[in-house]
C-alpha positions in Angstrom: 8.4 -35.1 27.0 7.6 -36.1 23.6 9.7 -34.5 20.8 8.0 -32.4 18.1 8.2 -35.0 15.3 7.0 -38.0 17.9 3.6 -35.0 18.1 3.4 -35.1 14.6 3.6 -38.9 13.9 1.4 -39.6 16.9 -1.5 -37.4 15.7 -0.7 -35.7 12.4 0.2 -39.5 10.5 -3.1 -41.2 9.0 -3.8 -43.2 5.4 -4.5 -41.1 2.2 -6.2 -41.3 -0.5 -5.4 -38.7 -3.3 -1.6 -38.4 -2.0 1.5 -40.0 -3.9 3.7 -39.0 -0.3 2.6 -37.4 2.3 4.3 -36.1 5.5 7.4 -37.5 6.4 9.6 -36.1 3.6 10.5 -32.2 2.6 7.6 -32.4 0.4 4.5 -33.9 -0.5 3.8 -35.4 -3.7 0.4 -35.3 -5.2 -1.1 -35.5 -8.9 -3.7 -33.7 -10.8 -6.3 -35.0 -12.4 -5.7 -34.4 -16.4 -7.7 -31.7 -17.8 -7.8 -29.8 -14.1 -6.9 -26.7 -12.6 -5.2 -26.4 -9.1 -6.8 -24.8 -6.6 -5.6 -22.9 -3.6 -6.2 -21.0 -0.6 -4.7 -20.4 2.7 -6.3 -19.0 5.8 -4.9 -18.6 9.6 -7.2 -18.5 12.7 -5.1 -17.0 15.5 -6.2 -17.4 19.4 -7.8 -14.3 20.3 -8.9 -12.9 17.1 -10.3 -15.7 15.6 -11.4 -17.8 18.5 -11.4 -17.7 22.0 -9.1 -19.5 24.2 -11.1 -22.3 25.6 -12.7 -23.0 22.4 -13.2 -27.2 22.8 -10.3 -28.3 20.7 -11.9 -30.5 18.5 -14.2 -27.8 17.5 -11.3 -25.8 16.6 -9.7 -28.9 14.6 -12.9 -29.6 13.0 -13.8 -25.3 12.3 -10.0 -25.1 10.8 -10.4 -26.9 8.3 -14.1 -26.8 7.7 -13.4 -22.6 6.8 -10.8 -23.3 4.5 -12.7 -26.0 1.9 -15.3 -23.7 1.9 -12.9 -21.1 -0.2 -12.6 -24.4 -2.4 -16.1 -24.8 -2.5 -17.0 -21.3 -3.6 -14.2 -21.3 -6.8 -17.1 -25.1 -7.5 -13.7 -26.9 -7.0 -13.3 -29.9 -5.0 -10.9 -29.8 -2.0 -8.0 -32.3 -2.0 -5.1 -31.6 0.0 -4.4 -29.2 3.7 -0.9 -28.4 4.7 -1.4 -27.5 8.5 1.4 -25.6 10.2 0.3 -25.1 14.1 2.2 -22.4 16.5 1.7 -24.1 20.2 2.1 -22.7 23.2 3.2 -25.9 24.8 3.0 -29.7 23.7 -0.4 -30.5 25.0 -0.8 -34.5 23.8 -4.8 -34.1 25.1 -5.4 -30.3 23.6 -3.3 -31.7 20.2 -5.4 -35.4 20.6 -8.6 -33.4 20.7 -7.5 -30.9 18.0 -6.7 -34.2 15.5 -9.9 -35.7 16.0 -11.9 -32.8 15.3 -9.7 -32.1 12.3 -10.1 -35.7 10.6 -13.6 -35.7 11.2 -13.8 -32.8 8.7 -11.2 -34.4 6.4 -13.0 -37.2 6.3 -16.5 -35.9 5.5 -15.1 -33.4 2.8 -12.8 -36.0 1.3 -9.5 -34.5 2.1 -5.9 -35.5 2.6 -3.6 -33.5 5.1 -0.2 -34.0 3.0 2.5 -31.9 5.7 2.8 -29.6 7.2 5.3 -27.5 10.2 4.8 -26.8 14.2 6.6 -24.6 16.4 6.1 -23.1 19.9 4.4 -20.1 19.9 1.2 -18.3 20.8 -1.5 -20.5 19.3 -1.9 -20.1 15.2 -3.8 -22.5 12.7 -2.6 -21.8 9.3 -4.2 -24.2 6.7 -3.4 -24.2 3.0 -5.6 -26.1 1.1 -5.9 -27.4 -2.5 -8.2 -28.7 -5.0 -9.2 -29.4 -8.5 -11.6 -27.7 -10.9 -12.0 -28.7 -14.7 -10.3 -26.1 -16.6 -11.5 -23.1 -17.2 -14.7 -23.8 -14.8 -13.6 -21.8 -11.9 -16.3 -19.8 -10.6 -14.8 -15.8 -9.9 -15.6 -12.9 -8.5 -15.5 -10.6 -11.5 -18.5 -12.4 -13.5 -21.7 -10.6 -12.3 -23.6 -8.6 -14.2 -26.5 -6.3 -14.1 -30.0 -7.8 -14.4 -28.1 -11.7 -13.0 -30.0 -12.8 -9.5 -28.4 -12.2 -6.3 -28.7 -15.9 -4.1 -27.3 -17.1 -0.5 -27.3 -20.7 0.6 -28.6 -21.7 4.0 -29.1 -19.6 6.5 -26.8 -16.6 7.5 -26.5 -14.9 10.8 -26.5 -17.7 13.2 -22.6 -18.0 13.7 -23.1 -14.3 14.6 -26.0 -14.6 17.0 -23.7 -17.7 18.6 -20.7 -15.4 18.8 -22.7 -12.2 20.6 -24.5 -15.0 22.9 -20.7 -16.4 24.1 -19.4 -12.6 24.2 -22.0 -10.6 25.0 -24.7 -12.7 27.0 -27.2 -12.2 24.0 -30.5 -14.4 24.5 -30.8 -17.1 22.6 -34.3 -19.1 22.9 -33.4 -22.6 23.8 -34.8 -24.6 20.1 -32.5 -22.4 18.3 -29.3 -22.0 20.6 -27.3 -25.5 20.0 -27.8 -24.6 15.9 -26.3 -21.2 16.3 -23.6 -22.3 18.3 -23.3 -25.8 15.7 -22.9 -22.5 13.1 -19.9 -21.1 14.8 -18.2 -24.1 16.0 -18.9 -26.7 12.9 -19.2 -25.0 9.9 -20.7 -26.8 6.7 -18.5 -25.8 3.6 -20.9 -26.1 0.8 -19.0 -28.7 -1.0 -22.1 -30.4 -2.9 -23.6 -27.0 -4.2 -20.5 -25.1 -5.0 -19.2 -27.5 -7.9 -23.1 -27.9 -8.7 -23.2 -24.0 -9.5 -20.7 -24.8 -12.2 -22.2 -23.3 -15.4 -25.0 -21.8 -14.1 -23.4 -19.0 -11.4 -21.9 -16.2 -12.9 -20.0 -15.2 -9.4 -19.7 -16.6 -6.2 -17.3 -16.4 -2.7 -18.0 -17.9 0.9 -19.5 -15.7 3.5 -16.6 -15.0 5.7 -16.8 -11.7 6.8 -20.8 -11.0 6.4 -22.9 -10.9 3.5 -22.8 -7.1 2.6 -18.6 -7.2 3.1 -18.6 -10.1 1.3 -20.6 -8.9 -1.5 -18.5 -5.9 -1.5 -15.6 -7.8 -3.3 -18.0 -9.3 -5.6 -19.3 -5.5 -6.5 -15.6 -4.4 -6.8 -14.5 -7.1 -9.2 -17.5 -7.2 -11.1 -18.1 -3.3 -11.6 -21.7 -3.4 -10.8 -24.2 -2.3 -8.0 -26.6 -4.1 -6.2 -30.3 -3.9 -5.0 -31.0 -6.7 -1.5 -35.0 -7.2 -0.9 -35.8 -6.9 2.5 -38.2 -9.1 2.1 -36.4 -11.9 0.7 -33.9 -11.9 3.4 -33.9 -15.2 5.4 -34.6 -13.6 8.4 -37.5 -15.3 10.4 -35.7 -17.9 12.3 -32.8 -15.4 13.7 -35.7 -13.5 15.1 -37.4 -16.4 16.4 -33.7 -17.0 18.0 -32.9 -13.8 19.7 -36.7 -12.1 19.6 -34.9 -9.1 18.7 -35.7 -8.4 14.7 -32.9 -4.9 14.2 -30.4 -7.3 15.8 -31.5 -10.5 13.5 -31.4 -8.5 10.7 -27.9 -7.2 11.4 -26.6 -10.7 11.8 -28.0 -11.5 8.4 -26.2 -8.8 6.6 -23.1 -7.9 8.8 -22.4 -11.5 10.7 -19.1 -13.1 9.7 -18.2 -16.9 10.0 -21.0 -18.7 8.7 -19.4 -19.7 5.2 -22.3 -19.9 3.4 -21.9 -19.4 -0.4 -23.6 -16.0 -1.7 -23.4 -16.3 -5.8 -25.2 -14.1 -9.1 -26.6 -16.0 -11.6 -28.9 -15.0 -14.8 -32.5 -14.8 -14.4 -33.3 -17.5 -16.7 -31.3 -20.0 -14.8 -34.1 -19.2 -11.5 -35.5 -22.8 -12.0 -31.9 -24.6 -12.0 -31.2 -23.1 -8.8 -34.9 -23.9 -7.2 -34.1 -27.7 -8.3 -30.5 -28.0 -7.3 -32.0 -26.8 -3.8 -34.6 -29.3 -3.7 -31.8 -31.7 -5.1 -29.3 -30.8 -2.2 -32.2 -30.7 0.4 -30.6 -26.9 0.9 -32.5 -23.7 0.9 -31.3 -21.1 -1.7 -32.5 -17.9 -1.1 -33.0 -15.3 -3.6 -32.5 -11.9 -1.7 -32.3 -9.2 -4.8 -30.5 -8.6 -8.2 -27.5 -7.0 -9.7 -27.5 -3.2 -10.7 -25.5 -1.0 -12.7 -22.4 0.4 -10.6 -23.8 4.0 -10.5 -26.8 2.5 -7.9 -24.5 1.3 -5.7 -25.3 -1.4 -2.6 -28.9 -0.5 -1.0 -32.5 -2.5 0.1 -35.2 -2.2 -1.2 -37.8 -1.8 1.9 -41.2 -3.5 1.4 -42.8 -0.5 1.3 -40.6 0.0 -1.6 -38.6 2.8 -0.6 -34.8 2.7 -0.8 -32.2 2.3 1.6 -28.6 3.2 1.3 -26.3 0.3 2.9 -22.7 0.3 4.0 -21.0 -2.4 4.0 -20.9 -4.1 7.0 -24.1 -2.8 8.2 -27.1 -0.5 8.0 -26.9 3.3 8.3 -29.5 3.7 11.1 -28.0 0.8 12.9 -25.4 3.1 13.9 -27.0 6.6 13.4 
């Protein structure tokens, strides 16, 4: 049986390119560019929380990763470096094969180095920290909205969810939109090009994680304002061409996790930057409502204008 450091040279071991020393020593070595900021995050997916068991490996390698540049992304950093430290329940050489090819592919296409890292037996645990650069001072917080400043999400929310209830819960999913749900779950697309682009022009910004209403809870909390979502501004059409159900598309718009899209504020004079940054990125950017005073609090506006209190992780009458 192969020893845990012949695992680690076997598939962990591959060329660099922003790394004095990588793996191989009790630390890695790395420089910042002058006139930068460091960067970093760390995340763990854990089996049976975070993903199921027979998630395809190199999903899981790819979908590690993938999650934690996007918290780069949404500071409009660039991600550099990963430390991966892996708890395995046994040496697997095909599961860890699989895992390392999914997990270069994403540090390839997102211009990353993995620099060390740790394994040890254990019920299966990804924990990634990642790094990267942003010019001083140009971090993009949590704390900057402001009352009046546009409220924007990139792509299109609620798919990962509609994936996840159609692998859980049997939910329909029409056959044109299933594999790009499930592609939303299982390959994530940190939005490396438009966070860094945002730069200057968003006055907030954070990754949807954990659904677009909890996310944009901690943007709320920081900032000390309210907020007003437009019902009819929410990207909503194609999750209820995808399920044919529009209360259960419209919960996966506003309470579905994982799809790591970037939600940001942003002053209304800077509307036509963000319409030709998304014809520049080829990336819809929807606008979805504005930025109130705290005393409002979080509700949508109906389109027959009427107002709707919202919780955060979902509607009231969703669960009344």
């Amino acid at each position: 049986m192969a020893s845990e450091f012949d695992l680690i040279r076997r598939h962990f071991s591959r060329p660099t390119r922003h790394t004095d020393l990588a793996g191989g020593d009790d630390a890695a070595l790395w420089r910042v560019a002058p006139g930068h900021q460091l960067v970093v995050s760390v995340d763990m997916l854990v089996e049976g929380r975070h993903f199921f068991a027979d998630t395809d490996a190199r999903d899981l390698g790819w979908k590690s990763l993938a999650v934690n540049v996007s918290d780069i992304a949404a500071m409009g950093a660039a991600p550099r470096w990963a430390l991966l430290a892996l708890a395995l329940p046994e040496a697997d050489e095909a599961w860890l094969a699989a895992f390392a090819d999914g997990f270069y592919a994403c540090a390839e296409a997102f211009d990353v180095d993995l620099a060390g890292g740790d394994t040890t037996r254990g019920p299966r645990n990804l924990s990634i920290t990642i790094c990267g650069e942003v010019p001083t001072g140009t971090a993009i917080r949590r704390d900057g909205a402001r009352a009046g400043d546009d409220l924007w999400v990139s792509g299109q929310p609620g798919r990962a969810a509609l994936a996840l209830w159609h692998l859980r819960d049997h939910l329909p999913l029409a056959a044109p939109h299933r594999d790009a749900c499930l592609a939303a779950l299982h390959r994530p697309q940190p939005r490396t090009d438009l966070g860094p682009a945002l730069r200057g022009i968003a006055s907030a910004m954070l990754d949807v994680s954990d659904g677009l209403l909890g996310d944009l809870g901690h943007i709320l909390d920081a900032s000390g304002v309210g907020a007003e979502i437009d019902a009819a501004r929410l990207p909503e059409a194609l999750l209820v061409d995808a399920c044919a159900d529009a209360a259960r598309a419209r919960l996966a718009c506003l309470s579905g996790g994982d799809d790591y899209e970037l939600l940001f504020t942003a002053p209304a004079e800077r509307r036509a930057d963000i319409d030709a940054l998304s014809q520049r990125l080829a990336l819809p950017l929807h606008r979805i409502g504005h930025i109130t005073p705290p005393t409002q609090g979080l509700r949508l506006r109906e389109a027959d204008g009427t107002a709707v209190p919202l919780t955060r992780n979902g509607f009231d009458h969703f669960t009344g």
